[in-house]
C-alpha positions in Angstrom: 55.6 206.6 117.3 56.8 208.1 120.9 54.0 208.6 123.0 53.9 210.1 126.8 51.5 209.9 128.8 50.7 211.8 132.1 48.9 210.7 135.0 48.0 211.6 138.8 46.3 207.9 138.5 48.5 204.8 138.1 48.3 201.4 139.8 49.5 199.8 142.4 46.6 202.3 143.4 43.3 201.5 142.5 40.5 203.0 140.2 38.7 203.3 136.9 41.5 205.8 136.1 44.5 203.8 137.0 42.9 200.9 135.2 42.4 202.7 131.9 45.6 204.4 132.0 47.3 200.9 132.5 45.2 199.6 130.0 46.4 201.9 127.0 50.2 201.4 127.9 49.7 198.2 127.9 48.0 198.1 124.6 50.0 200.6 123.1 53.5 199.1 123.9 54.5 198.1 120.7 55.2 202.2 120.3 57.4 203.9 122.3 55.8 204.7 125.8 56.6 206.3 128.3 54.3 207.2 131.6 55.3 210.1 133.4 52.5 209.3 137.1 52.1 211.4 140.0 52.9 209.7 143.1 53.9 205.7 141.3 56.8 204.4 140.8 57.6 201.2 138.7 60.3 199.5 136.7 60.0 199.5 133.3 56.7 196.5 132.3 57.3 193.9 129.8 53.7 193.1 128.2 53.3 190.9 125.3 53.2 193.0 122.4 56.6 195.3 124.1 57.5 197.2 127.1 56.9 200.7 128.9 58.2 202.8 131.2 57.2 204.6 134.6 58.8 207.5 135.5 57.5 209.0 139.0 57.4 212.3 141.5 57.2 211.6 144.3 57.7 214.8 146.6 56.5 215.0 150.6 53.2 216.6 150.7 51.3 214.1 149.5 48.8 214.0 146.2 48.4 217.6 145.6 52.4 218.0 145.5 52.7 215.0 143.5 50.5 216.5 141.1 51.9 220.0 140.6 55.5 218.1 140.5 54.6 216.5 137.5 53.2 219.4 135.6 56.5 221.3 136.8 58.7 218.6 135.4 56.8 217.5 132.3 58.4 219.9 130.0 61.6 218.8 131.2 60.7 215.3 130.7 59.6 215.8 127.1 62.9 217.7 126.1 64.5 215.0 127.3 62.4 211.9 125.8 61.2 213.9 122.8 57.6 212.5 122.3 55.7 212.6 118.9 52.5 213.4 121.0 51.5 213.7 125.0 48.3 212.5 126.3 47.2 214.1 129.2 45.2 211.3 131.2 43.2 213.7 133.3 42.5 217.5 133.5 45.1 217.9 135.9 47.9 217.3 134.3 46.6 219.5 131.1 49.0 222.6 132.3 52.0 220.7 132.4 51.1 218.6 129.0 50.5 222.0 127.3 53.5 223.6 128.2 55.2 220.5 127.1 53.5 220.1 123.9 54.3 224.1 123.4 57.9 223.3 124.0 58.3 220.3 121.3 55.4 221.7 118.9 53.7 218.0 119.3 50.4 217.7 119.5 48.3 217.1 123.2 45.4 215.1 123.5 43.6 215.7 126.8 41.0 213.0 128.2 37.7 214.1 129.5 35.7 211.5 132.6 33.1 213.8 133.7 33.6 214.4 137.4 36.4 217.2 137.3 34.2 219.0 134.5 31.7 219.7 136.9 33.9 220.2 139.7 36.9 222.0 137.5 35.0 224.7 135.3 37.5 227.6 134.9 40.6 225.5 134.9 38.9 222.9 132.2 38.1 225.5 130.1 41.6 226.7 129.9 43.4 222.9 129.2 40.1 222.0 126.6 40.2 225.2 124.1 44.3 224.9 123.8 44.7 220.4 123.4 44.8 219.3 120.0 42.1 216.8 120.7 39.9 215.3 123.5 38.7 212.2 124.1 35.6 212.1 126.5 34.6 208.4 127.4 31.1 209.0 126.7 28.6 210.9 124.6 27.6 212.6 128.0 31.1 213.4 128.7 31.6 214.5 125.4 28.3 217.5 125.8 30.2 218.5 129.5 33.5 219.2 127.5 32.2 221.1 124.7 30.2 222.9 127.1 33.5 223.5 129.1 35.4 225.1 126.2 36.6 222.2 124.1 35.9 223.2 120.1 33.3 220.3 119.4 35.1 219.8 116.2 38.2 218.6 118.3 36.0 216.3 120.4 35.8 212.2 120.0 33.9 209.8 121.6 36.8 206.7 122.6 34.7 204.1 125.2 36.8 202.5 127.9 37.2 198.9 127.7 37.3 195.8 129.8 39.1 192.6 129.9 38.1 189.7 127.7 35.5 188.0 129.5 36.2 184.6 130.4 34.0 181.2 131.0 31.0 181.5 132.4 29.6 177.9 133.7 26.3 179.2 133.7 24.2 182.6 135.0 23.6 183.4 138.8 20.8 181.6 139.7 21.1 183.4 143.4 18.9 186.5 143.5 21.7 188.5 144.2 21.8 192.1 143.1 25.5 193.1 143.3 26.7 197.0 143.5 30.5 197.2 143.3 31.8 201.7 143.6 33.4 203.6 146.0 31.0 204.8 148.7 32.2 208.4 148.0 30.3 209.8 145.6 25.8 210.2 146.2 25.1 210.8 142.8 26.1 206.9 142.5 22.5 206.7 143.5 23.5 203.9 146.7 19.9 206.0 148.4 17.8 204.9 146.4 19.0 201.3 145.9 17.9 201.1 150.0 14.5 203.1 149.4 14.0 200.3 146.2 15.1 197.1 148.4 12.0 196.6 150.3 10.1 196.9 147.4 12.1 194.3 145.5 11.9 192.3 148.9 8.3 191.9 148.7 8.4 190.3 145.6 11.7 188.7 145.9 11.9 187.9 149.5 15.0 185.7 149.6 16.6 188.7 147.5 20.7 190.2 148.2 22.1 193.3 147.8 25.7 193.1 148.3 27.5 196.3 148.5 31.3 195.6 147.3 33.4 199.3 147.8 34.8 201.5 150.9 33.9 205.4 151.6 32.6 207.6 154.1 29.2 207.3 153.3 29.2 203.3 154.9 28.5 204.5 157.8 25.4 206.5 157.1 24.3 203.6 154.5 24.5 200.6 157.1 22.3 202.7 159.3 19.9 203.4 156.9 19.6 200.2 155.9 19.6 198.5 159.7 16.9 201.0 159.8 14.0 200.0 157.6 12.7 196.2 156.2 15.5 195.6 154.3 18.4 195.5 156.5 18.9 191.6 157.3 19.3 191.5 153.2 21.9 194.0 152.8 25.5 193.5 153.0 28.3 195.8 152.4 31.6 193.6 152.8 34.3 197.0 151.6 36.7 197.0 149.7 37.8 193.7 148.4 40.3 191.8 145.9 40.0 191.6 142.4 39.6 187.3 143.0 36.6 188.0 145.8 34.9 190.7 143.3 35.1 188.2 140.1 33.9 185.6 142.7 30.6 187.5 143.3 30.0 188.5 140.0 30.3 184.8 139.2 27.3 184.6 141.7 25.1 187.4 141.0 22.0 187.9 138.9 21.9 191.4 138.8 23.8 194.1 138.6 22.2 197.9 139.6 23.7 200.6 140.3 21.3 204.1 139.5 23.9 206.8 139.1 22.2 209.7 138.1 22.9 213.6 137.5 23.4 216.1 140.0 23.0 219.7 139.5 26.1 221.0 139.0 26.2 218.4 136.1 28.2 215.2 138.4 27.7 211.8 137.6 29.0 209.2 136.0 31.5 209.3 133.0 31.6 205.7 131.7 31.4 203.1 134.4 33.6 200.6 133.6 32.4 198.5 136.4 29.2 197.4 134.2 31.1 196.2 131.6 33.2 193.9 134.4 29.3 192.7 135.5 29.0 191.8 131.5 32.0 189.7 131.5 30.5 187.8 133.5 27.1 187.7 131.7 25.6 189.8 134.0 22.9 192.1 133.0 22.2 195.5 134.7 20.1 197.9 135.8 21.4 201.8 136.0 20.4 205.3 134.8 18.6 206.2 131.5 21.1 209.4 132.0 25.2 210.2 132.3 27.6 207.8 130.9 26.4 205.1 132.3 23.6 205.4 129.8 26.5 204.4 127.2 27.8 201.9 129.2 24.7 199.9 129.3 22.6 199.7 126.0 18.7 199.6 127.5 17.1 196.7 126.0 20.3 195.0 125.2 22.8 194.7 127.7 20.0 195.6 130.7 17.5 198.3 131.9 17.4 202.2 131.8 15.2 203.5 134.2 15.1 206.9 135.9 17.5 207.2 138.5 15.5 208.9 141.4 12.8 206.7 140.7 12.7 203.7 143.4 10.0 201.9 142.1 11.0 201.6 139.1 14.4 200.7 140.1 12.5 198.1 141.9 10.6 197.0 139.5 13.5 196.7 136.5 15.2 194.9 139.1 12.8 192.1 140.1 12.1 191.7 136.2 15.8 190.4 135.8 15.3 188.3 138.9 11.9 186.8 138.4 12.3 186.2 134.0 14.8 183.8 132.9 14.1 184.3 129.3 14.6 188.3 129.8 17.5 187.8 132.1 19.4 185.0 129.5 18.5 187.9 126.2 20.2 190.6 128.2 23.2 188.7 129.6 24.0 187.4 125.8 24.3 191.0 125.1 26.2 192.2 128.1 28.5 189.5 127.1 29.1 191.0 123.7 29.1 194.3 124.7 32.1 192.9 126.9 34.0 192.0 124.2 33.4 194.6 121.9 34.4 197.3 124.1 38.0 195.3 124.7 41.0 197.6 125.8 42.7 196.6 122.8 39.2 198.2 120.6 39.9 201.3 122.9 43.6 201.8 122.5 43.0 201.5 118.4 40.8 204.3 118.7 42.9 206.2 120.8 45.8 205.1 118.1 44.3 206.1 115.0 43.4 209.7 116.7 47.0 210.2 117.5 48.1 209.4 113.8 45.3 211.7 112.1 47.0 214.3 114.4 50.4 213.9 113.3 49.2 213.4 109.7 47.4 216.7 109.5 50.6 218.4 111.2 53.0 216.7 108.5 50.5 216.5 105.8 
């Protein structure tokens, strides 16, 4: 099977995104991949199941221009490579995977996160009703696309995944509550963790929150928090290295981070980040709504609680702290959630969706 697969979102740079795409190459190399990335530019990657390709564009004018270079050239690029099916990464690079798959008559599958549904509306609609498929990466996901135009009947669920969790020597015994995101984005609920802190401070009071993640809302966050009781016991150290991150999830206790719902229907699609805290055996505490609601199985892998709710984001947080036998139940399940949700789980998925599409087109 030839597979190509578009992208605005490919490492070196960093992301949930870049990560997954990666991921499913990776995973999927013992087929014919190639992946066609806005603004990346690699030699081909030897893995150990195979080898894919990364083809780039590059143009001056920075990530907008990368992006509408690749739709431009996809079409091109699949005349060329003659693919058996294109998946289309993100919404953006839906026009250009269309007109490709219009070109070859092979099928599109289009993958849904969340964000650029709420942000994207008209343009969504347009890519969802015409791909062969989506794939959202959460029930929540899922609702936002069929409400977005996308035929629910051409709509699967495919979870992210993480890396296989390694060793743990033994659970975070520091009362450390560790948030790792980009401090971009409000609805990741960063607010209320500072309005919850003193509150978990009073019961806790040798409790951490450590902040791991860059973004123009630092700024206004370390103020906020120099401001009231809880500042001397918040840290926000940026961005940091993958070693330094696995290094304080090694340490922490908890993991909380309360990313609710806005409005216009924002918020989180997945949240790959709390399956990386449940590599580590660390449980969390999050949102009883948005992806992150899959993510985290309340009662299992950690705690639901509503998001705009301090005190009981205070209170779900000092249980984990305070109540080994609570805090061991739910990082045994975080663990196997980990390695349930593998990249390998997640690339089968997105594998056997491909071949029931081609099936019903030869069949």
């Amino acid at each position: 099977m030839r597979l190509l697969i578009a992208t605005p979102d490919f490492p070196p740079a960093r992301g949930g995104i870049q990560i997954l795409v990666e991921r499913l190459a990776r995973q999927l190399a013992h087929h014919d991949v190639l992946v066609a990335a806005a603004g990346a530019a690699a030699p081909p990657i030897d893995t150990p199941t195979g080898a894919y390709d990364v083809v780039a564009t590059m143009p001056a004018g920075g990530r907008r221009a990368a992006i509408a270079a690749l739709n431009v050239t996809l079409p091109a690029l699949a005349r060329r490579w003659r693919p058996d099916a294109i998946i289309s990464a993100h919404i953006v690079c839906g026009p250009g995977a269309l007109a490709a798959g219009r070109t070859l008559g092979v099928p599109v599958i289009q993958y849904a996160h969340a964000m650029e549904l709420a942000v994207r509306g008209r343009s969504c609609a347009a890519v969802l009703r015409r791909a062969d498929l989506t794939i959202a990466v959460s029930a929540f996901t899922r609702d936002l696309a069929i409400a977005s135009g996308a035929p629910a009947d051409r709509v699967v669920v495919i979870h992210p995944g993480v890396d296989p969790p390694g060793s743990v020597e033994s659970p975070g015994t520091e009362p450390i509550v560790l948030t790792i995101g980009r401090l971009e984005n409000r609805y990741k609920g960063f607010d209320v963790m500072l309005r919850a802190m003193p509150l978990v401070l009073a019961r806790v009071p040798n409790a951490r929150w450590v902040v791991l993640g860059d973004g123009h809302l630092r700024t206004e966050l370390e103020a906020t928090a120099a401001a009231n009781d809880s500042g001397p016991s918040v840290t926000f150290l940026g961005a940091v290295s993958d070693d330094e991150r696995d290094g304080w999830l090694a340490r922490a206790r908890v993991f909380a981070m309360p990313s609710r719902v806005t409005a216009t229907g924002a918020g989180e699609g997945f949240g790959i980040v709390f399956l990386e805290a449940g590599r580590f055996a660390v449980p969390s505490v999050t949102a009883n709504e948005g992806g992150a609601a899959d993510a985290v199985l309340h009662g299992v892998t950690g705690t639901h609680v509503d998001p705009r709710d301090h005190v009981a984001l205070a209170a779900a947080i000092c249980e984990l702290l305070v109540d080994d036998e609570l805090h061991a139940r739910y990082a045994a399940g975080a663990r196997r959630r980990a390695a349930e949700l593998s990249w390998e789980a997640m690339a089968r998925g997105v594998e056997s969706a491909v071949e029931r599409l081609l099936s019903g087109r030869t069949g």
